[in-house]
C-alpha positions in Angstrom: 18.8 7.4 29.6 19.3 8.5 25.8 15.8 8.8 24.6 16.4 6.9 21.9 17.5 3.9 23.7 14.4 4.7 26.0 11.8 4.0 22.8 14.2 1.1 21.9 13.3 -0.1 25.3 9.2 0.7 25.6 8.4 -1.1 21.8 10.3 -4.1 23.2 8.1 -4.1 25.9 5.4 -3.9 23.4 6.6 -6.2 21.7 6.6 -8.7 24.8 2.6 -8.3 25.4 2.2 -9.5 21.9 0.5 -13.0 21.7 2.3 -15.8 20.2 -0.2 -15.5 16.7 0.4 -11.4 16.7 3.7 -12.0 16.9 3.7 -14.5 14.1 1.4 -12.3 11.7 3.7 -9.2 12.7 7.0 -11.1 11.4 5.2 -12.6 8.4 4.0 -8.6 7.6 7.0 -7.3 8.0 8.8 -10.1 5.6 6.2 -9.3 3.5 6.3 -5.3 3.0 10.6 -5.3 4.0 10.6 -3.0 7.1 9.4 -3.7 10.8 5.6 -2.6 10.9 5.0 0.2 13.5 1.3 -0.1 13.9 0.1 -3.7 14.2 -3.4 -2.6 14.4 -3.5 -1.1 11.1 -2.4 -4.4 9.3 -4.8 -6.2 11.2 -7.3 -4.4 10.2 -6.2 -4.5 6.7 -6.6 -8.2 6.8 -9.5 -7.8 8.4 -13.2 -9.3 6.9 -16.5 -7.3 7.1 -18.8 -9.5 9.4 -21.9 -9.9 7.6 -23.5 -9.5 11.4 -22.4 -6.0 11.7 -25.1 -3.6 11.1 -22.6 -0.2 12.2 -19.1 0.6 11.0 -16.5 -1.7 12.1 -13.3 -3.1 11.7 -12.4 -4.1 8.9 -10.3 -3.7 5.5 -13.1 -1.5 3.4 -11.6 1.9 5.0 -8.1 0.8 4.2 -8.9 -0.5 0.9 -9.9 2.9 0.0 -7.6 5.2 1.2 -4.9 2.3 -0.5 -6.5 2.7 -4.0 -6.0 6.2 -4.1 -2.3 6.3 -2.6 -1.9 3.4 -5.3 -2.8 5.6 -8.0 -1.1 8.7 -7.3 2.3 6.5 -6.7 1.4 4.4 -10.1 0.8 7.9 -11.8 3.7 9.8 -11.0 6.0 6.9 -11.7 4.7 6.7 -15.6 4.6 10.0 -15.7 8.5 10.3 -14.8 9.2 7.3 -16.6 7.4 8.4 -20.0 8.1 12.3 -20.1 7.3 12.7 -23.8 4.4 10.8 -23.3 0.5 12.1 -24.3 -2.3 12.2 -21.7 -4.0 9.2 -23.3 -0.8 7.0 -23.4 0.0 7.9 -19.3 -4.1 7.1 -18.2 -3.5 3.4 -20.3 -0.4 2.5 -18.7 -2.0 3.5 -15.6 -4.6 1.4 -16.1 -2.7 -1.2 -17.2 -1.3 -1.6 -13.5 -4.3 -0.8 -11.4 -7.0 -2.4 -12.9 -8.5 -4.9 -10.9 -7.9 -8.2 -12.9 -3.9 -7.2 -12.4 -4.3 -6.1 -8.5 -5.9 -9.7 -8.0 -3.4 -11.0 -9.7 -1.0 -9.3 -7.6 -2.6 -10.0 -4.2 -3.3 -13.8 -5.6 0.6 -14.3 -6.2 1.3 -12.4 -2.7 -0.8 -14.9 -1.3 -2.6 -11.9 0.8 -5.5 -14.3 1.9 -3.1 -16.4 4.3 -3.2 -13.0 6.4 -6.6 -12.8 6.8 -7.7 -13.0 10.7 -11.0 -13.4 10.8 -11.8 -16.2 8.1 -13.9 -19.1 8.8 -14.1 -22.0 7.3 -17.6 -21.7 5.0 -16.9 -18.0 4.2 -17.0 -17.4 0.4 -14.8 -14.9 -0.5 -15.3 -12.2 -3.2 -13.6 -12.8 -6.3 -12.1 -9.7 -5.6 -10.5 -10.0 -2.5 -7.0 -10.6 -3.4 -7.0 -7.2 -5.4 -9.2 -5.4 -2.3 -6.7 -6.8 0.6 -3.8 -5.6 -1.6 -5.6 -1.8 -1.8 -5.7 -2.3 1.9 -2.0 -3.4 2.3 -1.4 -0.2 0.7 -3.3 2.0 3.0 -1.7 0.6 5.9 1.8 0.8 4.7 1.4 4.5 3.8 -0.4 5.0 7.1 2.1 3.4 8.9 4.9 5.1 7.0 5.4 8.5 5.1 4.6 8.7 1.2 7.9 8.6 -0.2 9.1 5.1 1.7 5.4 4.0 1.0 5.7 4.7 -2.9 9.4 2.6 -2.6 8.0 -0.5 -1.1 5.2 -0.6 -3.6 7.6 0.4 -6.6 10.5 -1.5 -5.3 9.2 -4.5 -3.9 5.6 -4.9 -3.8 4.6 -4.5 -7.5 7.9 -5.6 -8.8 6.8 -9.5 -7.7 
């Protein structure tokens, strides 16, 4: 058997063990960033809540939300920079911040509707009023972690932060 037909094969199978809401949040993820997710897990955990009854580390979106602000940043950065080559130091950091700064990434997650993903909501939770910007950090983190840099940095230029 052709090896690649042999992985064809084993993430079908996979796919099969998936429960019907896994499989539901995987297709709605995968409309949602444009390519077929590799890693469920990371997305789940992306959409993941911190349970106020946790008193260790645990799953959820903070670790994501991170590592997605700063692989925001450097994909925000060296786009202006490219875009605005005769452009001072003062002008590039503005525009920068004119596209990461948190009223804008709520707006973005807010519009993306990112809080329909989240897997762990209950009914009387109160959510932060940064949530929407925080779960798009983390949406971020797990596309880049599921995927290299440079098809990470065309999602988010390409399709993410272009609606």
């Amino acid at each position: 058997m052709e090896i690649k037909s042999y992985f064809s094969n084993l993430l079908k199978k996979r796919n099969k063990t998936l429960s019907d809401k896994d499989k539901n949040f995987k297709a709605a993820i995968n409309r949602l960033v444009g390519y077929k997710v590799n890693d469920l897990k990371l997305f789940k955990e992306a959409f993941t809540l911190k349970s106020p009854n946790t008193t260790k580390e645990a799953f959820n979106y903070e670790r994501l939300e991170y590592l997605g602000d700063a692989v925001l940043g450097s994909i925000v950065s060296c786009h202006i920079f490219h875009e605005y080559p005769n452009a001072n130091e003062g002008f590039l950091t503005q525009m920068k911040s004119k596209v990461v700064n948190r009223k804008n990434l709520n707006a973005l997650g807010e519009r993306l509707e990112l809080t329909r993903f989240l897997q762990n909501k209950e009914e009387n939770t109160t959510l932060s009023e940064n949530i929407h910007g925080n779960l798009f950090e983390a949406l971020v983190g797990a596309i880049y972690q599921d995927i290299d840099y440079d098809k990470c940095r065309e999602i988010i230029l390409g399709q993410l932060l272009t609606k």
